[in-house]
C-alpha positions as CSV (number, residue, x, y, z in Angstrom):
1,X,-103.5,58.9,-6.0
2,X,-101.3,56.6,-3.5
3,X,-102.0,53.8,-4.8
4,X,-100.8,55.0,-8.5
5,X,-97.4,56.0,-6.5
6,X,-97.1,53.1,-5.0
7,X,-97.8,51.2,-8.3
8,X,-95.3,53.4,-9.9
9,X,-92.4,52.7,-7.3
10,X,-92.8,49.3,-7.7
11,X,-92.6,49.6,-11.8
12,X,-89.8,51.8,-12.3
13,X,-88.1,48.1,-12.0
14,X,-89.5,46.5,-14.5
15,X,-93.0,44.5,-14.3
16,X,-94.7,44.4,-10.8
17,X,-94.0,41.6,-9.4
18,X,-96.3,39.4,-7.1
19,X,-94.5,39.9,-3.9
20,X,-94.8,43.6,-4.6
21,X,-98.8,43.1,-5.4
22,X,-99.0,41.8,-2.6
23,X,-96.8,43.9,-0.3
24,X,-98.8,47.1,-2.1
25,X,-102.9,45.6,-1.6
26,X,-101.4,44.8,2.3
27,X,-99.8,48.3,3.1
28,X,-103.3,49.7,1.2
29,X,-105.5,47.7,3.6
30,X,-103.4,48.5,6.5
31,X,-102.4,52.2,5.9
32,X,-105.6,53.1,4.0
33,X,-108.1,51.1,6.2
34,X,-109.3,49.4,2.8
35,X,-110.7,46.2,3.4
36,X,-109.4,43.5,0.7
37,X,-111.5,44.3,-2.2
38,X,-110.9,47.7,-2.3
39,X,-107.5,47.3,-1.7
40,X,-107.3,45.3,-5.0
41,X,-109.5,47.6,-6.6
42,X,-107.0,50.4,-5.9
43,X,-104.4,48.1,-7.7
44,X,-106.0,47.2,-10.4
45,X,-107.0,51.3,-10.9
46,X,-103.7,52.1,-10.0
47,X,-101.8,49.3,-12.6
48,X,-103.9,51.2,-15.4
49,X,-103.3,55.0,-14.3
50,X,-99.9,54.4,-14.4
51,X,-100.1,52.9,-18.0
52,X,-101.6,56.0,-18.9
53,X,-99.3,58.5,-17.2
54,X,-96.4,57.0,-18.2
55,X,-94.1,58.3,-15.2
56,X,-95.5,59.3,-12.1
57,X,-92.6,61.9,-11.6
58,X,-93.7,63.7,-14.9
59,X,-97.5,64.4,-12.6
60,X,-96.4,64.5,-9.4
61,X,-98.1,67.8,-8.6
62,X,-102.0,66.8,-10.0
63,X,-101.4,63.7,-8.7
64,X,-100.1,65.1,-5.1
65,X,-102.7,67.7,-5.0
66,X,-105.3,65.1,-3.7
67,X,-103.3,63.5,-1.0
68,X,-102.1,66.8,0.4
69,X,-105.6,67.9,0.4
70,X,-107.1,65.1,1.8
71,X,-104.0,63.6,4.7
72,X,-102.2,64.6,7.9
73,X,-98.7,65.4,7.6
74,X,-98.2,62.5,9.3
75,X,-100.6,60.2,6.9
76,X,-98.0,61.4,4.3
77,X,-95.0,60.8,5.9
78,X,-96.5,57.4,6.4
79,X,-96.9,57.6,2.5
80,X,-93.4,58.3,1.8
81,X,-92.5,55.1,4.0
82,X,-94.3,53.0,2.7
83,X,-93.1,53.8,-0.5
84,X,-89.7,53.0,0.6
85,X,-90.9,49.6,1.5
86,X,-92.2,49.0,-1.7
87,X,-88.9,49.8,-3.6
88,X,-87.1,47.7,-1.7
89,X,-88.9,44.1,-2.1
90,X,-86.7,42.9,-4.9
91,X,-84.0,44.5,-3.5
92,X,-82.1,47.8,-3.1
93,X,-84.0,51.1,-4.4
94,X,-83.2,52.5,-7.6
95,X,-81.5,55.9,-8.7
96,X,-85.1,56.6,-10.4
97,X,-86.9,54.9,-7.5
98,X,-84.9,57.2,-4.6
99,X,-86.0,60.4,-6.7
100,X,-89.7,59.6,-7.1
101,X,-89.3,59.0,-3.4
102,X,-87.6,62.9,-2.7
103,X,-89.6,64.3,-5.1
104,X,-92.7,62.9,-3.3
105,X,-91.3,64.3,0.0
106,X,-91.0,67.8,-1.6
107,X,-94.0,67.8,-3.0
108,X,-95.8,66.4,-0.1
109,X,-94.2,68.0,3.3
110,X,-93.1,71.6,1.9
């Protein structure tokens, strides 16, 4: 479930791009304690749940529900930063981008 929003943060400008791949599989070995490939794995799942759900922000609950259940506060917090990070690599973070992100924070920390 991270991995699609971290997938989707990173699409919402435009294609993925490689620094972002690889920006993405190294916050999900580092974060997630995947080693690398299960980190690419979770991209490669992730790059094809999102082509199937179409906007991340339309799901954000069903696809929330796991990582609340499953993470620390802090684990999501760590989440939301990371997601951040990833919507900044190819530059400043868009209108769409900064709502997924404070949706994602609602959804996550209320």
């Amino acid at each position: 479930a991270a991995a699609v929003l971290l997938y989707q943060i990173a699409a919402y400008d435009g294609a993925v791009t490689d620094r972002q791949r690889q920006a993405i599989v190294a916050d999900m070995k580092s974060a997630f304690g995947a080693d690398a490939a299960t980190a690419e794995g979770l991209f490669a799942f992730a790059r094809a749940a999102s082509g199937q759900i179409n906007d991340a922000a339309n799901s954000l609950r069903k696809i929330a529900a796991p990582i609340v259940a499953s993470t620390t506060p802090e684990e999501r917090r760590q989440l939301i930063d990371i997601m951040l990070k990833v919507a900044e690599i190819e530059g400043p973070a868009s209108d769409a981008q900064h709502r997924l992100i404070a949706e994602t924070r609602r959804v996550l920390l209320e």
